[in-house]
Each structure stands twice: as C-alpha cells, then as structure tokens.
Biopython code that builds the backbone (N, CA, C, O; Angstrom):
import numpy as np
from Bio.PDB.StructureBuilder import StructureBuilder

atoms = [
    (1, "UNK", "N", (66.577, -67.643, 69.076)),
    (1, "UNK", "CA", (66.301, -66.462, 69.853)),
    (1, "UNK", "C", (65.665, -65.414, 68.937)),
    (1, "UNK", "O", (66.322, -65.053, 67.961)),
    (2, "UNK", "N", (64.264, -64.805, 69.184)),
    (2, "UNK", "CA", (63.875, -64.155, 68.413)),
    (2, "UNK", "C", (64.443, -62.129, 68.103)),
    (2, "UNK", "O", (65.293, -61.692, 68.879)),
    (3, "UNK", "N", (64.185, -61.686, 67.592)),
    (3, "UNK", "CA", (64.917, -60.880, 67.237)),
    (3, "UNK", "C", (63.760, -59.624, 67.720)),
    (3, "UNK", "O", (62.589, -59.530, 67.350)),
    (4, "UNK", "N", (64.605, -58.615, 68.772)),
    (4, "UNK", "CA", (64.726, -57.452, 69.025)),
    (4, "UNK", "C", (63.697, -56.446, 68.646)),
    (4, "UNK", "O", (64.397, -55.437, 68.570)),
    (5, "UNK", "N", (62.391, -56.044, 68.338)),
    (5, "UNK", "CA", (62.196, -55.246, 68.020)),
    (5, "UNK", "C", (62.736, -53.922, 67.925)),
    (5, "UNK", "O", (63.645, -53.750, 68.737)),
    (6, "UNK", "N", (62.452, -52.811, 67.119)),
    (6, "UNK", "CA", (62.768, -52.047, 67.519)),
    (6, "UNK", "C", (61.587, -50.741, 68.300)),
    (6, "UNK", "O", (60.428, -50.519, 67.949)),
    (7, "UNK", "N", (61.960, -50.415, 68.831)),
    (7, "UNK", "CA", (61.240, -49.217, 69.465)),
    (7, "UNK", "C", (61.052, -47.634, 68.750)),
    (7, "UNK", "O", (61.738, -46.613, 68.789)),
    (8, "UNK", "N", (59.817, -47.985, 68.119)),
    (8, "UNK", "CA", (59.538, -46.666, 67.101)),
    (8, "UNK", "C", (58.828, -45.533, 67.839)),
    (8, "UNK", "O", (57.706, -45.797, 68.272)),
    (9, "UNK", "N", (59.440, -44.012, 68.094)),
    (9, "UNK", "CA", (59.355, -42.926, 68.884)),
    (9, "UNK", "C", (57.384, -42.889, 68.424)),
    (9, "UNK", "O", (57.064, -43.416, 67.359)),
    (10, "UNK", "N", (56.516, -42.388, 69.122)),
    (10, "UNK", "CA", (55.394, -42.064, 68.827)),
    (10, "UNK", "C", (55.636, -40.661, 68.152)),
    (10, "UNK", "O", (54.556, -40.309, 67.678)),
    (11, "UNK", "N", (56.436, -39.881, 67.955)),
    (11, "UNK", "CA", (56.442, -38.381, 67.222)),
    (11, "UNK", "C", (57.655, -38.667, 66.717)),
    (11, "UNK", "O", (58.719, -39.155, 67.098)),
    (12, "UNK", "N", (57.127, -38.169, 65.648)),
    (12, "UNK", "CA", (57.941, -38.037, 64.212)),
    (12, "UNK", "C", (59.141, -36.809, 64.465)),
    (12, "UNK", "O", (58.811, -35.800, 65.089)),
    (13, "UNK", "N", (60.568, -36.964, 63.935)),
    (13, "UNK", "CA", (61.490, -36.088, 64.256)),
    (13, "UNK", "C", (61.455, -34.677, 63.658)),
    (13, "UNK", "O", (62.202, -34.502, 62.695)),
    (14, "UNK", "N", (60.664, -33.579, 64.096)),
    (14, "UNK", "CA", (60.390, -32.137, 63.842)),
    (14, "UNK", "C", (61.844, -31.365, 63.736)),
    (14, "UNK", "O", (62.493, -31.524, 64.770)),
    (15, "UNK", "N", (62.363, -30.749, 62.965)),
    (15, "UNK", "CA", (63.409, -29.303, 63.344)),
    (15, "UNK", "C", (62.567, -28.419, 64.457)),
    (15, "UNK", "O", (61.444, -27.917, 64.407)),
    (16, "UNK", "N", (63.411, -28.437, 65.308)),
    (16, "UNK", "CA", (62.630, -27.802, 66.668)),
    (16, "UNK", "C", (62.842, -25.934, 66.585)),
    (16, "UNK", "O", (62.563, -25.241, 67.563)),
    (17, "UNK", "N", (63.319, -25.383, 65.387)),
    (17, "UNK", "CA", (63.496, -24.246, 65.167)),
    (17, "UNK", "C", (62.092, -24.055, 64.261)),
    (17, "UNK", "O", (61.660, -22.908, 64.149)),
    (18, "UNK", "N", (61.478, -25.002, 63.708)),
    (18, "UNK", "CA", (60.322, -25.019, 62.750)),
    (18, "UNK", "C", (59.065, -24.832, 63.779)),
    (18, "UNK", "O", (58.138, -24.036, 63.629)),
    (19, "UNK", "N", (59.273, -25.870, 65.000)),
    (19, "UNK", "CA", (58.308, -25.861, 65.696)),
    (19, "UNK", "C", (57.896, -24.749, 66.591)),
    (19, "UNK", "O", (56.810, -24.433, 67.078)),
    (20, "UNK", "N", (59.190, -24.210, 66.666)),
    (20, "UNK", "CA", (59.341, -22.751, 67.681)),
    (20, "UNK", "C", (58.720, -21.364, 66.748)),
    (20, "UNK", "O", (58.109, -20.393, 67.197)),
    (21, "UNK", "N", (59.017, -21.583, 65.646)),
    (21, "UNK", "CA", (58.272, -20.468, 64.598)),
    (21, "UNK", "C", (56.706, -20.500, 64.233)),
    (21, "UNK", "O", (55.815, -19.668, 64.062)),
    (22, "UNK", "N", (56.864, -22.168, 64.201)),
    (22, "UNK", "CA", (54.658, -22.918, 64.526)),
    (22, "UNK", "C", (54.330, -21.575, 65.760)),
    (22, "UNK", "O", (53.718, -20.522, 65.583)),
    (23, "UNK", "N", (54.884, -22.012, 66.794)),
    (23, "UNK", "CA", (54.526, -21.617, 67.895)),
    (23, "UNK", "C", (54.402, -20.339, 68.041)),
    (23, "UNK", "O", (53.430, -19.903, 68.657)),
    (24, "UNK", "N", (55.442, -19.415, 67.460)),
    (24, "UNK", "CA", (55.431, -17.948, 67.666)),
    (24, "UNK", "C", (53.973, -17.351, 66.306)),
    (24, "UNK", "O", (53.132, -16.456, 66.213)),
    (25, "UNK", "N", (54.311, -18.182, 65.749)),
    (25, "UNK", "CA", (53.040, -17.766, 64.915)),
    (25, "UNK", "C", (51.663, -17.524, 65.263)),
    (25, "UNK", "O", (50.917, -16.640, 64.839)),
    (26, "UNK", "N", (51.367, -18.728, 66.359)),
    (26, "UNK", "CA", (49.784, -18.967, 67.027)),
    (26, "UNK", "C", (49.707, -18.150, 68.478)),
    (26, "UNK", "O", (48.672, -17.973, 69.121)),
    (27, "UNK", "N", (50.772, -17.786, 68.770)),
    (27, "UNK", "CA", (50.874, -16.283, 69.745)),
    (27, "UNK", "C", (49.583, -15.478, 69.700)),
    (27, "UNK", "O", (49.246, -14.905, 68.663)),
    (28, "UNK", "N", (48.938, -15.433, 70.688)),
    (28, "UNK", "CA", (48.170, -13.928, 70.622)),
    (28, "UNK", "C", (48.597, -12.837, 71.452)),
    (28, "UNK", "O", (48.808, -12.672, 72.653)),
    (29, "UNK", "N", (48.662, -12.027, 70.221)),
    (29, "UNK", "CA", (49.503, -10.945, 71.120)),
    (29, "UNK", "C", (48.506, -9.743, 70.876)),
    (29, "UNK", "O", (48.832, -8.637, 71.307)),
    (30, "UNK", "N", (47.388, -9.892, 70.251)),
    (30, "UNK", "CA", (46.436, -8.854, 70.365)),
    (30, "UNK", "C", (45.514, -8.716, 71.092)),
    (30, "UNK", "O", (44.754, -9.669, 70.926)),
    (31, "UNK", "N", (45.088, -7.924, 71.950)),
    (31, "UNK", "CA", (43.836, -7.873, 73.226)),
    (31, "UNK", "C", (42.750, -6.708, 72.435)),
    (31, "UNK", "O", (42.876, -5.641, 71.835)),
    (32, "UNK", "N", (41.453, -7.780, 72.905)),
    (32, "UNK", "CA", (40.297, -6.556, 72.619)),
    (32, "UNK", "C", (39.545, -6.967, 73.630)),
    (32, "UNK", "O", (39.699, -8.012, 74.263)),
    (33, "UNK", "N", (38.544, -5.968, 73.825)),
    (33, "UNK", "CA", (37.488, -6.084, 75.095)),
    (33, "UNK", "C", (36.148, -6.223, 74.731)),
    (33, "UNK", "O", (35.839, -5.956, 73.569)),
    (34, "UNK", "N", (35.297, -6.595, 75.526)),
    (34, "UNK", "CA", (33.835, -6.559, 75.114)),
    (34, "UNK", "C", (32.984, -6.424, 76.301)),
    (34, "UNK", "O", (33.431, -6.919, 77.336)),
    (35, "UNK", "N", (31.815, -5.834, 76.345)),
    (35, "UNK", "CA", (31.041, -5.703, 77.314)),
    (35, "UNK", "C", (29.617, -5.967, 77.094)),
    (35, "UNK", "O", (28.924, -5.514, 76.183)),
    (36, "UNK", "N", (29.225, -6.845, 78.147)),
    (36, "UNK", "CA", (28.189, -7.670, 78.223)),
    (36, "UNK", "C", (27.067, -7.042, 78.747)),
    (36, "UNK", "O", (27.352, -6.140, 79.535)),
    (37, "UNK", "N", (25.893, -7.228, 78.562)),
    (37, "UNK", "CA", (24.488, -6.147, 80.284)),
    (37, "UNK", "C", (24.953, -7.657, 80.740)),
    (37, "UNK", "O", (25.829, -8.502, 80.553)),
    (38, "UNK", "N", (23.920, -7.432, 81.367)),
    (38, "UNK", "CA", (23.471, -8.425, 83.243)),
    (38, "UNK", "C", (22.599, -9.397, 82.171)),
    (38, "UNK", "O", (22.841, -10.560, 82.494)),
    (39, "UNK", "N", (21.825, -9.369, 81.205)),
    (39, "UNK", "CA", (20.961, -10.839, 80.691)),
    (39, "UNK", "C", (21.831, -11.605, 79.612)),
    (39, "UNK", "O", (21.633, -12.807, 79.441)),
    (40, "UNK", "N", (22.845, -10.888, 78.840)),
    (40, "UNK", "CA", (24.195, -11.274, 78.390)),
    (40, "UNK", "C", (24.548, -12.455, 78.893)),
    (40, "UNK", "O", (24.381, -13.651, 78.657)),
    (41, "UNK", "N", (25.351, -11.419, 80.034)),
    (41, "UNK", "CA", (26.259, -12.304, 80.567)),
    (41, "UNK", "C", (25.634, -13.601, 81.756)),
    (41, "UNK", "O", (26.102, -14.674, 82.138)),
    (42, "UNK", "N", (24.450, -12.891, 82.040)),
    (42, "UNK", "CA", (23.984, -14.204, 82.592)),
    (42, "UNK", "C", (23.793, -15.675, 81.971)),
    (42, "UNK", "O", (24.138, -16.788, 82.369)),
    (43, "UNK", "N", (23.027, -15.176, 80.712)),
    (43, "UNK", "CA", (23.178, -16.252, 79.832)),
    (43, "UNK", "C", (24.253, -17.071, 79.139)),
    (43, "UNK", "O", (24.181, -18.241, 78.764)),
    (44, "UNK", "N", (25.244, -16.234, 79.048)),
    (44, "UNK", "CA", (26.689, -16.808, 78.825)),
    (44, "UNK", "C", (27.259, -17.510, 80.245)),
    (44, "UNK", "O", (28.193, -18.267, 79.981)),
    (45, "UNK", "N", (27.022, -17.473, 81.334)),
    (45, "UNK", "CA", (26.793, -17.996, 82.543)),
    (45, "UNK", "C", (26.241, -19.057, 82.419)),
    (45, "UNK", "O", (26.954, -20.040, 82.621)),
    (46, "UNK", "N", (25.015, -19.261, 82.105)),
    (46, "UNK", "CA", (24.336, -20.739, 82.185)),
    (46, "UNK", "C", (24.500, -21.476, 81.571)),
    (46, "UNK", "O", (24.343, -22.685, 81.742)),
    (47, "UNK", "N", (25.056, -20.600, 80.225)),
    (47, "UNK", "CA", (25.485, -21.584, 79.002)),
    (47, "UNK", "C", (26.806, -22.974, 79.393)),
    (47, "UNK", "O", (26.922, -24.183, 79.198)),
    (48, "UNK", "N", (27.754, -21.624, 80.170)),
    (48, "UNK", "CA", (28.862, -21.998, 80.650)),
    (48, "UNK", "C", (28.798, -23.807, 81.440)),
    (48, "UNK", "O", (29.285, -24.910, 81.192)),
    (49, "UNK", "N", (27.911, -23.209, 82.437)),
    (49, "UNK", "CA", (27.335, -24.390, 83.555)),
    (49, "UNK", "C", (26.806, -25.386, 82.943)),
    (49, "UNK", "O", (27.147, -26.511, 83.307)),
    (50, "UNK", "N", (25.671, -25.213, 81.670)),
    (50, "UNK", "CA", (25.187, -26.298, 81.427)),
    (50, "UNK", "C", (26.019, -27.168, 81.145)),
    (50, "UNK", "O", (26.194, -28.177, 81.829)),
    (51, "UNK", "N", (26.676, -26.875, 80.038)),
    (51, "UNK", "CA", (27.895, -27.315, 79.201)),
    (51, "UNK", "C", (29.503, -27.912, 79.159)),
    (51, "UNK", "O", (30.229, -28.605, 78.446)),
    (52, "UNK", "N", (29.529, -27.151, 80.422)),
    (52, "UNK", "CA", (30.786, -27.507, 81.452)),
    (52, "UNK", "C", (32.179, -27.044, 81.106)),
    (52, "UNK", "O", (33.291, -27.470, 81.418)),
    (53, "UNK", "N", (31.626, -25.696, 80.112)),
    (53, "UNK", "CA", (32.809, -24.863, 79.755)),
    (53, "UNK", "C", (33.729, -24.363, 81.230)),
    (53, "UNK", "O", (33.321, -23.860, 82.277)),
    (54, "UNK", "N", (34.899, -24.687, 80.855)),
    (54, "UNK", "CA", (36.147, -24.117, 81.688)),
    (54, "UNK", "C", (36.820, -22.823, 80.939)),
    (54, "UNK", "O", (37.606, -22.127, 81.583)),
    (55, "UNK", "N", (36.532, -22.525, 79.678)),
    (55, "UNK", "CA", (37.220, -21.211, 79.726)),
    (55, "UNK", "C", (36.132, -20.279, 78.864)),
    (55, "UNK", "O", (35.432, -20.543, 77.886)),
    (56, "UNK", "N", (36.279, -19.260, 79.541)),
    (56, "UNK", "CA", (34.980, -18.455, 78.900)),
    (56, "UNK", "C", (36.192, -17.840, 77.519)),
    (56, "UNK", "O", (35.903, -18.248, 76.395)),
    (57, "UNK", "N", (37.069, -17.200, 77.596)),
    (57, "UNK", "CA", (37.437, -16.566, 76.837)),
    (57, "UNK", "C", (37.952, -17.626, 75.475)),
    (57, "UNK", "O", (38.231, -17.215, 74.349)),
    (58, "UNK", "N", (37.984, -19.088, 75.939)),
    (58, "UNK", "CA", (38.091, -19.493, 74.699)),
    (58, "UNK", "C", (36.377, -19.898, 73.703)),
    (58, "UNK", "O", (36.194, -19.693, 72.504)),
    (59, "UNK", "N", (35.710, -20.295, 74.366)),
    (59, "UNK", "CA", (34.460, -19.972, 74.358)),
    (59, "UNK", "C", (33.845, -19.007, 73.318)),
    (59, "UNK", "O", (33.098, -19.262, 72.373)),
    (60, "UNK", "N", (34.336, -17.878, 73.726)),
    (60, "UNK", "CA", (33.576, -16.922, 72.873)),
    (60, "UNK", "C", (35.062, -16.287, 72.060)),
    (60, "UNK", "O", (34.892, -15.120, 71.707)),
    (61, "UNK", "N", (36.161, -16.731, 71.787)),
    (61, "UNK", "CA", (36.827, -16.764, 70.595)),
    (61, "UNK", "C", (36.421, -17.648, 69.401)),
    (61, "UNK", "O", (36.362, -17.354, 68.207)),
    (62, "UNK", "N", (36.165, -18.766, 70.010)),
    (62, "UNK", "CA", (35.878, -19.945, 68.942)),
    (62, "UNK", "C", (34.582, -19.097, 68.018)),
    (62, "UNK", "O", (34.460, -18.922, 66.806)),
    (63, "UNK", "N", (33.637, -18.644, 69.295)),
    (63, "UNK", "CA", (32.309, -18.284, 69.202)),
    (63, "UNK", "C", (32.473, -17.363, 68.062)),
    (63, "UNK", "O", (31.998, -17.740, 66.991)),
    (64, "UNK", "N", (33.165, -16.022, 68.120)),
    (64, "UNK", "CA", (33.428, -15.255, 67.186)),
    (64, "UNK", "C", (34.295, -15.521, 65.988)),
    (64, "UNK", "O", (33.940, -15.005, 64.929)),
    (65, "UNK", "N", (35.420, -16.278, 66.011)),
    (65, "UNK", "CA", (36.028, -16.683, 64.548)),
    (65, "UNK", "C", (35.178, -17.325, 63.529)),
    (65, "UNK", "O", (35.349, -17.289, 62.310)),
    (66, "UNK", "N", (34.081, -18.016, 64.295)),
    (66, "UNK", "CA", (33.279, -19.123, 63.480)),
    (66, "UNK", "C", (32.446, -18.499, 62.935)),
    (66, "UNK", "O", (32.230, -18.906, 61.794)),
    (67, "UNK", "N", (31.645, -17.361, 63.359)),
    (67, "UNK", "CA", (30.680, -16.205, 62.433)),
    (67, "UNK", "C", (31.495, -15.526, 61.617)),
    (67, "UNK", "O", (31.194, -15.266, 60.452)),
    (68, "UNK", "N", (32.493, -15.217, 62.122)),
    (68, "UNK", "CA", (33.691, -14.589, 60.738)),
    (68, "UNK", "C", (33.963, -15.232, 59.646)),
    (68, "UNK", "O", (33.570, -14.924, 58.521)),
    (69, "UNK", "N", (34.932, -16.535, 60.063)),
    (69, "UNK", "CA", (34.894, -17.391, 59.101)),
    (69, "UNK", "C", (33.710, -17.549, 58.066)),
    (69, "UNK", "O", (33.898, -17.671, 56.856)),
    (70, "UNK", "N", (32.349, -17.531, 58.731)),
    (70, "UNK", "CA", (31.090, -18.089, 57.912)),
    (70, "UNK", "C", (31.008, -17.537, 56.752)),
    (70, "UNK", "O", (30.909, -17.849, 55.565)),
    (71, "UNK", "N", (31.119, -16.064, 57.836)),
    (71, "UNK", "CA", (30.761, -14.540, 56.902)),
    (71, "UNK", "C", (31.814, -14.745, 55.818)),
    (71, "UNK", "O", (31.214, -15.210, 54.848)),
    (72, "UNK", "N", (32.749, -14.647, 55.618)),
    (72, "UNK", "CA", (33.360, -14.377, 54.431)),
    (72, "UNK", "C", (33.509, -15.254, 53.664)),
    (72, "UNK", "O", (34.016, -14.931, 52.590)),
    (73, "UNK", "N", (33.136, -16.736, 53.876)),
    (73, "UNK", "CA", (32.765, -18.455, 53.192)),
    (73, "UNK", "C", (31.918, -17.817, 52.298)),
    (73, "UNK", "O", (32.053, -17.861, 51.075)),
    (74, "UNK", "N", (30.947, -17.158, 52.965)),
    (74, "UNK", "CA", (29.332, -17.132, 52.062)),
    (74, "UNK", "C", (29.672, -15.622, 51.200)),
    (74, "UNK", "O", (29.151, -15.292, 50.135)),
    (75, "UNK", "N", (30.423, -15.041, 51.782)),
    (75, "UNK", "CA", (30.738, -13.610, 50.747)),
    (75, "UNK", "C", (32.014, -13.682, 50.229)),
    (75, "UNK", "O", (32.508, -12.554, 50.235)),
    (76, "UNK", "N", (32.874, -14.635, 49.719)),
    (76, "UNK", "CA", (33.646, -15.334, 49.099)),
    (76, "UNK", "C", (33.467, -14.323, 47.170)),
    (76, "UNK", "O", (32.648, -14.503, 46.269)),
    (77, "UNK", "N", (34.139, -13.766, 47.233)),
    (77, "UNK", "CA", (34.417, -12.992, 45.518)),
    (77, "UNK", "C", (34.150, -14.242, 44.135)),
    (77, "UNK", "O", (34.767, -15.167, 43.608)),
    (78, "UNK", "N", (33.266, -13.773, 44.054)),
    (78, "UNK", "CA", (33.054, -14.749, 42.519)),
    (78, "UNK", "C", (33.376, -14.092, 41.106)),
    (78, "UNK", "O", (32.722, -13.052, 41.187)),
    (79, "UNK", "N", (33.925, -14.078, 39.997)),
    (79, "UNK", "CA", (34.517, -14.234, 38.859)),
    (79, "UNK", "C", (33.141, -13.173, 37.994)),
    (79, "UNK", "O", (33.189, -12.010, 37.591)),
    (80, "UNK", "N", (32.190, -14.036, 37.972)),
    (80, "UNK", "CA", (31.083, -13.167, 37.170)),
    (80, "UNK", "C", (30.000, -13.178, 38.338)),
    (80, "UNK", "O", (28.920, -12.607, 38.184)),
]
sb = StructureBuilder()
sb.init_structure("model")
sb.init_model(0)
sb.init_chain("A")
sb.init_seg("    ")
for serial, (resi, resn, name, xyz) in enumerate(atoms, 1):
    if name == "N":
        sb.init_residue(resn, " ", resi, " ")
    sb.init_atom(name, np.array(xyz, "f"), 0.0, 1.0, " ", f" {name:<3s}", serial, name[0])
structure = sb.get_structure()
C-alpha cells in the first residue's frame, strides 16, 4: 500500500500580527486633488478606453510615483 502523501499548504505560515502591520503600512491615508481642462481629461479618457483601464485613480498614481521615482534615480547624491 503506497504511502500517503502529504498535503503541503500553498502559503507559507506568516505571524498574522506581521501581516496586519504589512497592511497598515500600505494604507493610504493621504488625499490630494488634481484638476484636469476638457483636452486633459479627454485624453486621459481615451487613453483609459483604449487600454482597458478600470481604475483611473490607480492609473495616474502609478503614473506619478514612476516620474518621481525616475526623478530622484537620476538625481541620486554622488560622493564627488
């Protein structure tokens, strides 16, 4: 009679007080606003459609961290 496998969980056993602090960490709890004209936002419109974006506001978070990020990659403090 062959022998039993065992059944290995697909997720690894986390402290769920670790994961709850992950979590409170990636919270956004800060709001800012922005305002678009009418050829803006239209274009952020078509962009939307072409593309088959479902969330605008993640959209243009990604949109803005990634020029931030760039910006300070390339202006990064050098030594001499």
């Amino acid at each position: 009679m062959p022998k039993k496998k065992k059944k290995r969980s697909k997720f690894s056993s986390v402290d769920p007080a670790y994961m709850d602090k992950q979590r409170d960490a990636l919270k956004r709890k800060y709001r800012k606003s922005i305002l678009f004209n009418e050829k803006e936002l239209a274009a952020i419109k078509e962009y939307c459609s072409r593309f088959k974006v479902s969330s605008l506001s993640a959209l243009i978070r990604q949109s803005v961290m990634k020029h931030v990020l760039e910006g300070l990659e390339e202006n990064h403090p050098t030594l001499f």
